[in-house]
C-alpha positions in Angstrom: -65.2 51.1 -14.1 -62.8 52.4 -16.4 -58.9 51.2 -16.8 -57.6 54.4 -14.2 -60.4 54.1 -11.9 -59.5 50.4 -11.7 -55.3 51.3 -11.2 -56.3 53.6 -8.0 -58.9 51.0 -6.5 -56.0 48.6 -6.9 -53.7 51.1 -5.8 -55.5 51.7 -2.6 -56.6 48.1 -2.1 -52.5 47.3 -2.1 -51.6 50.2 0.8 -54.2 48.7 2.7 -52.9 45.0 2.7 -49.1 46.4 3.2 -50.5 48.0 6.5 -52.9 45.2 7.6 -50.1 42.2 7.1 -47.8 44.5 8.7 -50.2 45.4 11.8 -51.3 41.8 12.2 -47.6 40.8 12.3 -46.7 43.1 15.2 -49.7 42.7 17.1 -49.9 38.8 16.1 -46.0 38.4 17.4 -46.8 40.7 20.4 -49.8 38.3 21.3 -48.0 34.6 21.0 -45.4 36.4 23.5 -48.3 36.9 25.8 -49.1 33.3 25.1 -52.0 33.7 22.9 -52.9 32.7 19.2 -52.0 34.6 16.3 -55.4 35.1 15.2 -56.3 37.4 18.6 -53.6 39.6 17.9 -54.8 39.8 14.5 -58.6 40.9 15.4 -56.9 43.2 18.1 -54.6 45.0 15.2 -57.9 45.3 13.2 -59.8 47.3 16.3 -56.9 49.7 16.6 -56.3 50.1 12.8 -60.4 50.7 13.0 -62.7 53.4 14.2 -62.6 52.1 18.0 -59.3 53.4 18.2 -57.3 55.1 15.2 -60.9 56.9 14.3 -60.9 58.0 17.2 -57.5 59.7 17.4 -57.4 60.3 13.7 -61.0 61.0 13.3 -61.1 63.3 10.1 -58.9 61.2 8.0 -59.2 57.4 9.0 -61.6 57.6 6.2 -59.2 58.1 3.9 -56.8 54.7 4.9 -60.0 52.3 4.5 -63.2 53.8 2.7 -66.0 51.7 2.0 -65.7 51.3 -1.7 -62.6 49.0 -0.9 -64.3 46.6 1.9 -65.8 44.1 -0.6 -62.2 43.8 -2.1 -60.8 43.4 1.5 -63.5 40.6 2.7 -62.3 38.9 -1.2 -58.9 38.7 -0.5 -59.9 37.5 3.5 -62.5 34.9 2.2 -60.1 33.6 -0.1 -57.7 32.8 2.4 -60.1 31.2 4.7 -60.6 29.0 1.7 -57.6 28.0 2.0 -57.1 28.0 5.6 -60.3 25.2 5.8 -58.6 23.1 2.8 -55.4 22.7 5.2 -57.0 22.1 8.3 -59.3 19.2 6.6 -55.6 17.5 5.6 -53.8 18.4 8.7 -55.9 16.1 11.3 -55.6 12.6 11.5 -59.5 10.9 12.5 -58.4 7.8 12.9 -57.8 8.6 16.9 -61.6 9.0 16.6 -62.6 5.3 16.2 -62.6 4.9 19.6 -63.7 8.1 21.0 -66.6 8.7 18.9 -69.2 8.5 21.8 -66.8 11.7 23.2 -67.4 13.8 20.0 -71.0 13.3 19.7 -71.3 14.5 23.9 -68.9 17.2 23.5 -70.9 18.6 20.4 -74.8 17.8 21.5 -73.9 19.6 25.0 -71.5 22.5 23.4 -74.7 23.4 21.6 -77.4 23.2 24.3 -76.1 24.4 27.0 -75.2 28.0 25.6 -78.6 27.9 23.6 -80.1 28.0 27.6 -77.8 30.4 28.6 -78.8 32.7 25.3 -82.7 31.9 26.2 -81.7 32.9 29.6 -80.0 36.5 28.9 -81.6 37.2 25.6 -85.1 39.0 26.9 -83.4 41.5 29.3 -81.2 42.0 26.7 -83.4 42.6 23.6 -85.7 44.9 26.2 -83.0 47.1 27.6 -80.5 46.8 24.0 -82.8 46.2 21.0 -86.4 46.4 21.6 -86.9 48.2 18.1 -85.9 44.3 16.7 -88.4 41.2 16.6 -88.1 39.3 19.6 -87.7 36.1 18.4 -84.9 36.9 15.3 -82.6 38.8 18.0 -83.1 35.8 20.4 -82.3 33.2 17.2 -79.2 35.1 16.6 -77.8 35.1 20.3 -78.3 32.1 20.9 -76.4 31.0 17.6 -73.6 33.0 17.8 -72.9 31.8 21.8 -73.6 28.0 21.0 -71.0 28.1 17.8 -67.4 27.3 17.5 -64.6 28.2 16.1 -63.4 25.5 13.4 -61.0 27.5 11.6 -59.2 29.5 14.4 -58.8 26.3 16.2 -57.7 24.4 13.6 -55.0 27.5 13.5 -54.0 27.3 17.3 -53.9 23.5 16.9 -51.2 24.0 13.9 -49.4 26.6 15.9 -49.5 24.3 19.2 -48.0 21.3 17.1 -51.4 19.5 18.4 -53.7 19.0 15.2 -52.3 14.7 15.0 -53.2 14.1 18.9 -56.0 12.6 20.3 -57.2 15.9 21.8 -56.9 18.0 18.4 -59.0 15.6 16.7 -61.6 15.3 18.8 -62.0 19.1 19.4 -61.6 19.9 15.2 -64.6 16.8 15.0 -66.9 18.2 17.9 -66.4 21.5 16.5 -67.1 20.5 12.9 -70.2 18.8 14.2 -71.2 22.1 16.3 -70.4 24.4 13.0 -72.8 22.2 10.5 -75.7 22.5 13.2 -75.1 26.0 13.9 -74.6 26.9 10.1 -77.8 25.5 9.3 -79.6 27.1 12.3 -77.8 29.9 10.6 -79.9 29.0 7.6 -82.8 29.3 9.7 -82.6 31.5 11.1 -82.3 33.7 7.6 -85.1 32.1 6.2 -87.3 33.1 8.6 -86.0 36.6 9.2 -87.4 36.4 5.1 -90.5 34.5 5.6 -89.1 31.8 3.5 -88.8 29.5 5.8 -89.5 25.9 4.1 -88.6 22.8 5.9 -88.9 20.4 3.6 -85.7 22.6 1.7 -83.9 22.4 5.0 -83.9 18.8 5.2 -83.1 18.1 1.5 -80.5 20.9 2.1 -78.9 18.0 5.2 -79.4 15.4 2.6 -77.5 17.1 0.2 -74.4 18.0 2.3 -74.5 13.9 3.8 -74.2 13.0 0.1 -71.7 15.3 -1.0 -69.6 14.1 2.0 -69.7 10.5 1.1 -68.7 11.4 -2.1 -65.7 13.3 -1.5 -64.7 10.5 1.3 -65.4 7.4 -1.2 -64.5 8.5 -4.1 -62.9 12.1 -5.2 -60.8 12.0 -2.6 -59.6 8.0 -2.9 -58.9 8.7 -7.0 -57.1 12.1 -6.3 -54.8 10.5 -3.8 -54.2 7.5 -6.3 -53.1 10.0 -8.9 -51.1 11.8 -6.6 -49.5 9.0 -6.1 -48.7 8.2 -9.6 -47.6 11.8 -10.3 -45.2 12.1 -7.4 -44.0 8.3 -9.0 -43.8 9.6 -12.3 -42.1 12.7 -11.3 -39.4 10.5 -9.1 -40.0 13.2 -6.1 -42.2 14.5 -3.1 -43.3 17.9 -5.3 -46.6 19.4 -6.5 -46.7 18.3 -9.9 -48.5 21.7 -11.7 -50.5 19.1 -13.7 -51.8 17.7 -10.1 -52.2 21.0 -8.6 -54.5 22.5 -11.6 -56.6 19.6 -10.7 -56.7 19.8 -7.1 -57.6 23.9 -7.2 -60.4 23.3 -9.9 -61.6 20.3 -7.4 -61.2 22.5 -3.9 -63.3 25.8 -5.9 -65.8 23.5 -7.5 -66.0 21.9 -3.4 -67.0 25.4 -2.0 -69.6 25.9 -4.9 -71.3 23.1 -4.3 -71.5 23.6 -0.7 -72.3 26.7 -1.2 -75.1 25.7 -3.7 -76.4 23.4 -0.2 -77.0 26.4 1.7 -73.3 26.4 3.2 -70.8 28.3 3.4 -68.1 28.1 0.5 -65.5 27.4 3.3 -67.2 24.1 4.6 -66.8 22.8 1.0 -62.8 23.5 1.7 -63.0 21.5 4.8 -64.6 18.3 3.3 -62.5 18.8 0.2 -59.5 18.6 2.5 -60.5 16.0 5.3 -60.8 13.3 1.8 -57.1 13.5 1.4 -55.7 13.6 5.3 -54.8 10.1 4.9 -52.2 11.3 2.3 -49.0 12.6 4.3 -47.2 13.3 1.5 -49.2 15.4 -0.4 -50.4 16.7 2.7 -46.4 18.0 3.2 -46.1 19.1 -0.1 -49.5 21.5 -0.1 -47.5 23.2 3.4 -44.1 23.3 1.8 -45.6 24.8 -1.0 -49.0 27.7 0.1 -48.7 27.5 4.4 -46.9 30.6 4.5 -48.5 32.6 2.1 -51.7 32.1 3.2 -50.7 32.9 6.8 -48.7 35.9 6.8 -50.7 37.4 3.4 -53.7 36.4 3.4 -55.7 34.9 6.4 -54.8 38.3 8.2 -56.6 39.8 6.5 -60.2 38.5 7.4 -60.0 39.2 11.2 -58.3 42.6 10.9 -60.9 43.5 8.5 -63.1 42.7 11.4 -61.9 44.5 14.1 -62.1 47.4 11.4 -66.1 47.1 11.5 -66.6 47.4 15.2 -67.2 50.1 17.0 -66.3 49.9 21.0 -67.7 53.0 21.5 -71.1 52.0 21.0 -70.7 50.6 24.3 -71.0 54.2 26.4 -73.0 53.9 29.5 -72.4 51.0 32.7 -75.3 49.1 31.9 -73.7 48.2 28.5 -70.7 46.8 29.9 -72.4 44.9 32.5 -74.8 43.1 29.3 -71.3 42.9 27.9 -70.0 41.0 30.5 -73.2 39.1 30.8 -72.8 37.9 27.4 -69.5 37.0 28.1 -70.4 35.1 31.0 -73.3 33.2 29.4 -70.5 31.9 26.5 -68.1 30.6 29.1 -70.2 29.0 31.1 -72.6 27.5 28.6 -70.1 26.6 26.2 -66.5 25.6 28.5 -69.1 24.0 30.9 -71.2 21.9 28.9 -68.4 20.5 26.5 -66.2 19.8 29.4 -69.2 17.6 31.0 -69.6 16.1 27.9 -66.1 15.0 27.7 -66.2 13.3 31.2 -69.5 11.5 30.9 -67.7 9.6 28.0 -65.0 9.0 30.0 -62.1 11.2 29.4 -59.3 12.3 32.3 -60.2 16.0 33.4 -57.4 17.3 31.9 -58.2 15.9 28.3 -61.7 17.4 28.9 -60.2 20.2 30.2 -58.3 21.0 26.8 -61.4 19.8 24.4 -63.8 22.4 26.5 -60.8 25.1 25.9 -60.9 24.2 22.3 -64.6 24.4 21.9 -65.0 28.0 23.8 -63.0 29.4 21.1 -65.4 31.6 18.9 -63.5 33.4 16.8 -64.6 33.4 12.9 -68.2 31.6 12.7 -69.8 33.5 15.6 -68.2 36.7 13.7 -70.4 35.0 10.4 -73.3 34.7 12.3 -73.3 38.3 13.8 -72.2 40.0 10.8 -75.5 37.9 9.4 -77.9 39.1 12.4 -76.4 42.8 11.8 -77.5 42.5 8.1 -80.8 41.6 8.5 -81.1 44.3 11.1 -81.7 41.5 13.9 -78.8 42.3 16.2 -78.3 46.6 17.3 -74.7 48.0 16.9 -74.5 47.8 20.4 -74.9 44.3 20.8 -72.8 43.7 17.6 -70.0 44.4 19.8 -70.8 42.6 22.6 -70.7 39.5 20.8 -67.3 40.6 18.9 -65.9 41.3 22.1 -66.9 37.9 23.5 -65.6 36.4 20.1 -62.8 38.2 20.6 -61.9 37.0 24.6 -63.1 33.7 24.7 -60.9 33.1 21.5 -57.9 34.5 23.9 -58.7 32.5 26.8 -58.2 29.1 24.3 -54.4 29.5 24.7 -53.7 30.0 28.3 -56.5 27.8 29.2 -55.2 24.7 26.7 -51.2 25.3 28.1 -52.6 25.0 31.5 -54.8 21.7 31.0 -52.5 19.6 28.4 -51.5 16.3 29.8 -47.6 15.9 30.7 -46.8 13.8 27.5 -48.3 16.6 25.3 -46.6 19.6 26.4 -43.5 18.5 24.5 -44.7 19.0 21.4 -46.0 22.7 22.0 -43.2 25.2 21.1 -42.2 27.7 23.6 
């Protein structure tokens, strides 16, 4: 690409973010006033800025705003904020409310993934006969049930930040469940793939779970212990609370080189972010100083950017007759159900009060960004039709708004303090 071609790319690339950070500010404003999480009104500014809505009305032209050649620069910017995003959620939670409700997050996660993988085995033959019988059976049925059983890790994460919730008992115990539910569903993910390419090999898969055990252990026991030492020294040396540029070279070289080697395991670069940041939680200071310092850049410029980019791919209108918005709703009710129910009966078998179940089973319905992975993965490999493409981003897309109201409605008295109005 030569040096002009490069300058309009760029050029282009630039309108598009002005529009998309200002269109997810209105519609993300106009959504927390309605009581939901910034990320919903962020999707929902991304379907009307898309051809479900502005395509529609500006149908000859739309083009023109966001052609193809610009998407991989747009899903760039948007992963490279959710590298971020995953890096500050890791630091934000405090686990140690987990020693003592451990049994909780193993129920909450082992029943948050079976019991929408029955409701997916449930709904996914009428489905693949009536919406995509021109797809293997068993791939479309793989993909379903994957994208109802999975959570959201880093849209809740966000709505715990925004909620003032992600150092309660409640936040860590959903962020953990759902962190459990995203590793399982990630590599049924794999899985998934590698048998939609007949490369299936499960003696990879398991080395693959070996690998990402190990990698763990060494971030908690030792990059992450001698990174917080040396933080400690710098901010000592320095006589403040600030990122030291010394420290922060170090800890961006150490986050990147987290998501490769994730990503190296078969998962996504994101996870690696995650890990990277749940070795330094225990350090509030540095924890302070990464916020001070990136929180609202990443928010306001860059996160957006990933979930309006996704309401840009979808297509409402592939829904046109009644039976497709009755398999909508269908879908819709198979994730609620499966996924609210099941974690919520989790939670009370291990002995939490309704309403604390209540608000972990709210947490875990949220769907948001990895069933949007998942989909976009089945849509690749030609596994899931348009049509049901956006049933699942509409079911993303709702049961990610429901997490608000629903966690508002359920918190315990001594909590609702600490949510802003």
């Amino acid at each position: 690409m030569n040096p002009e071609a490069i300058e309009g790319h760029f050029k282009l690339v630039l309108i598009q973010w002005m529009v998309i950070i200002a269109a997810a500010w209105a519609f993300g404003r106009l959504g927390k006033r309605l009581g939901q999480p910034l990320a919903v009104g962020e999707i929902a500014a991304g379907i009307i800025l898309g051809p479900s809505v502005l395509g529609l009305v500006w149908p000859s032209d739309w083009p023109v705003l966001f052609p193809a050649e610009t998407q991989q620069s747009l899903q760039l910017l948007g992963k490279l904020g959710l590298v971020f995003l995953l890096f500050q959620v890791g630091m934000e939670f405090d686990y140690g409310h987990l020693r003592t409700r451990s049994r909780t997050v193993l129920a909450v996660s082992v029943l948050g993934m079976i019991a929408p993988l029955l409701c997916g085995l449930a709904i996914g033959p009428w489905l693949h006969d009536r919406f995509a019988p021109e797809t293997p059976r068993f791939g479309f049925q793989f993909f379903l049930c994957i994208a109802l059983s999975i959570s959201a890790l880093p849209v809740m994460g966000r709505i715990l930040l925004e909620l003032k919730l992600e150092r309660t008992a409640i936040g860590a115990m959903g962020i953990s469940s759902a962190a459990i539910d995203d590793v399982i569903g990630w590599i049924l993910l794999g899985l998934a793939t590698a048998l939609a390419t007949t490369n299936f090999n499960l003696g990879h898969l398991l080395l693959q779970l070996a690998g990402i055990l190990a990698f763990f252990l060494l971030l908690q026991n030792i990059i992450g212990p001698a990174l917080r030492r040396l933080w400690r020294k710098s901010v000592a040396d320095a006589s403040g609370n600030q990122l030291p540029l010394s420290f922060l070279a170090l800890m961006l070289i150490t986050l990147f080189a987290s998501g490769l080697v994730t990503n190296q395991l078969g998962v996504f670069v994101i996870f690696g972010a995650f890990l990277f940041g749940v070795s330094l939680h225990q350090e509030a200071g540095l924890v302070k100083a990464w916020r001070d310092r990136f929180s609202d850049v990443v928010f306001v410029a860059f996160v957006p950017i990933f979930f309006t980019n996704t309401g840009l791919n979808t297509r409402i209108g592939s829904l046109s007759t009644p039976e497709a918005w009755l398999a909508c709703g269908l879908v819709l009710l198979a994730a609620i159900a499966g996924k609210l129910g099941g974690c919520y009966l989790g939670a009370r078998a291990t002995g939490q009060a309704p309403r604390e179940a209540g608000c972990i089973a709210a947490l875990m319905n949220t769907r948001g960004l990895m069933a949007l992975i998942a989909i976009n993965v089945g849509l690749e490999l030609k596994l899931l039709t348009p049509a049901v493409f956006t049933m699942l981003v509409i079911m993303a897309l709702l049961t990610t708004a429901m997490c608000g109201p629903l966690l508002r409605r359920c918190l315990p008295k001594e909590l609702r303090e600490l949510v802003p109005d």
